[in-house]
Short mmCIF file of the C-alpha atoms (twelve columns), coordinates in Angstrom:
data_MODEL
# 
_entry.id   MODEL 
# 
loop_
_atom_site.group_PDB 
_atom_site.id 
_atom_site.type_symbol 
_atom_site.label_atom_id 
_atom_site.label_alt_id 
_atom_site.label_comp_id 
_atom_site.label_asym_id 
_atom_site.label_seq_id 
_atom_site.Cartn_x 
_atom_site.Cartn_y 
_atom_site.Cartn_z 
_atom_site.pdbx_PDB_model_num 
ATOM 1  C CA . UNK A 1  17.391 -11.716 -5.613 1 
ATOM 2  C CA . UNK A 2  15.546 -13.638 -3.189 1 
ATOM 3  C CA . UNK A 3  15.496 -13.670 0.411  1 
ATOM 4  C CA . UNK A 4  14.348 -14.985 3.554  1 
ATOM 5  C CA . UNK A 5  14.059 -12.610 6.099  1 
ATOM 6  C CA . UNK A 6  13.590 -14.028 9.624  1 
ATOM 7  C CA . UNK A 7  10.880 -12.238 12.101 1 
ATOM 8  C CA . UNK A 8  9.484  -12.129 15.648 1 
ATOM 9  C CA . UNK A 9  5.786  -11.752 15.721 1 
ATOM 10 C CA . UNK A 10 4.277  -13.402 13.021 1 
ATOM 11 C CA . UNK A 11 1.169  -15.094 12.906 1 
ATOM 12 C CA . UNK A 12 -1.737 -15.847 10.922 1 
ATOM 13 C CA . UNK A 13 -3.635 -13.079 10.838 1 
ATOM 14 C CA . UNK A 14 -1.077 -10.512 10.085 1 
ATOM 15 C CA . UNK A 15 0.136  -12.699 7.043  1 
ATOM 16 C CA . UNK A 16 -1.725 -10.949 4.577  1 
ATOM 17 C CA . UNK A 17 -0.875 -7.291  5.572  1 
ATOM 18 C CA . UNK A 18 2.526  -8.216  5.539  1 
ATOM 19 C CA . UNK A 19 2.415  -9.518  2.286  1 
ATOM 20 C CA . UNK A 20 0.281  -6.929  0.762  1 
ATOM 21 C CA . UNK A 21 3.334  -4.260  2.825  1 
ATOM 22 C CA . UNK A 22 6.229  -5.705  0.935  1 
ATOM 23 C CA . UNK A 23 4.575  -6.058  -2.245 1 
ATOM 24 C CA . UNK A 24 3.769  -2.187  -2.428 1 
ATOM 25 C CA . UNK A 25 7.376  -1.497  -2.440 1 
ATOM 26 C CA . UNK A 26 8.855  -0.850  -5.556 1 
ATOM 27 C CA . UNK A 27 10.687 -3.591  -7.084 1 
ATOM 28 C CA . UNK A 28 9.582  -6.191  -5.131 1 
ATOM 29 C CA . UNK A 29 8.542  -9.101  -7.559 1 
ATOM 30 C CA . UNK A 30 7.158  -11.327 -4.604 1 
ATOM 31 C CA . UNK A 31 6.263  -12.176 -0.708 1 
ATOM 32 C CA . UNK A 32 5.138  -14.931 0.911  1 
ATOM 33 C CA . UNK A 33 4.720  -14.344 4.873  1 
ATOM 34 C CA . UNK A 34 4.991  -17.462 6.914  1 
ATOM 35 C CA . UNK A 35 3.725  -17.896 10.523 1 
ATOM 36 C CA . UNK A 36 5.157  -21.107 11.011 1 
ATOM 37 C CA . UNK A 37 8.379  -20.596 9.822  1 
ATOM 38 C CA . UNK A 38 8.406  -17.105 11.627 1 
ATOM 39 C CA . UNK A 39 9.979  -15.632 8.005  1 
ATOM 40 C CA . UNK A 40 9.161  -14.062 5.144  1 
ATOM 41 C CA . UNK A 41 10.184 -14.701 1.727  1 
ATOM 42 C CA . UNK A 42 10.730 -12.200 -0.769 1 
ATOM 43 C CA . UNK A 43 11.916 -11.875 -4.219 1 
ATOM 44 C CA . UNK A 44 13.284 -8.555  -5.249 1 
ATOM 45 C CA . UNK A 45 15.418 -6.405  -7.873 1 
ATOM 46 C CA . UNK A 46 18.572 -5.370  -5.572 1 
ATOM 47 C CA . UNK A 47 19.427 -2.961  -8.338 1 
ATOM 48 C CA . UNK A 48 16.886 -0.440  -6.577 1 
ATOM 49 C CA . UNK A 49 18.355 1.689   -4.255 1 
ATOM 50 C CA . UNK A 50 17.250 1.067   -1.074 1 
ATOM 51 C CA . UNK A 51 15.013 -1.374  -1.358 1 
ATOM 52 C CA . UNK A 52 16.061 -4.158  1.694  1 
ATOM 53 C CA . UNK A 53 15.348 -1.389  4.162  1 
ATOM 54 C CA . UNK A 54 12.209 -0.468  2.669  1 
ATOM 55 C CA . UNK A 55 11.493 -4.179  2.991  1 
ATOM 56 C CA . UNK A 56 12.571 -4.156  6.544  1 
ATOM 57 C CA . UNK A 57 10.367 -1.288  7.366  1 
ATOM 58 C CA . UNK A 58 7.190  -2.561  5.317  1 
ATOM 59 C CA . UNK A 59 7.344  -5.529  7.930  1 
ATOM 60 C CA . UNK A 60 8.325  -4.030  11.104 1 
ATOM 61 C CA . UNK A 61 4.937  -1.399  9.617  1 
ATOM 62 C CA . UNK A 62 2.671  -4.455  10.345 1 
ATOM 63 C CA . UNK A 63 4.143  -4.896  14.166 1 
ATOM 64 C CA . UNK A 64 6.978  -7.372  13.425 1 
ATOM 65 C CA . UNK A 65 10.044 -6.896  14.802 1 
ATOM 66 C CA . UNK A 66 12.691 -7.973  11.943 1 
ATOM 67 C CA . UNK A 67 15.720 -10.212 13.250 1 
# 
């Protein structure tokens, strides 16, 4: 499944943690953060139990507040 998940407090330099947060969770396939767009886009399996709040708490990990 893929999707975009729409944040407050992105911006360049806390791109790459967020995309290195979402990728350690299992079953996540892909993330791309974007500070421009102020979302992130993920790619996941939604047969894992679980897994869209782990998402949502890898980001808001990194200091962004999920909307």
């Amino acid at each position: 499944m893929d999707k975009k998940i729409y944040c407050v407090g992105i911006d360049e330099n806390n791109e790459s943690n967020i995309n290195s947060a979402v990728s350690a969770v299992a079953g996540v396939t892909n993330c791309i953060a974007n500070a421009s767009k102020c979302q992130v886009f993920v790619s996941f399996d939604e047969n894992v139990s679980g897994i869209e709040a782990a998402i949502d708490s890898a980001i808001t990990s990194c200091g962004v507040d999920v909307l």
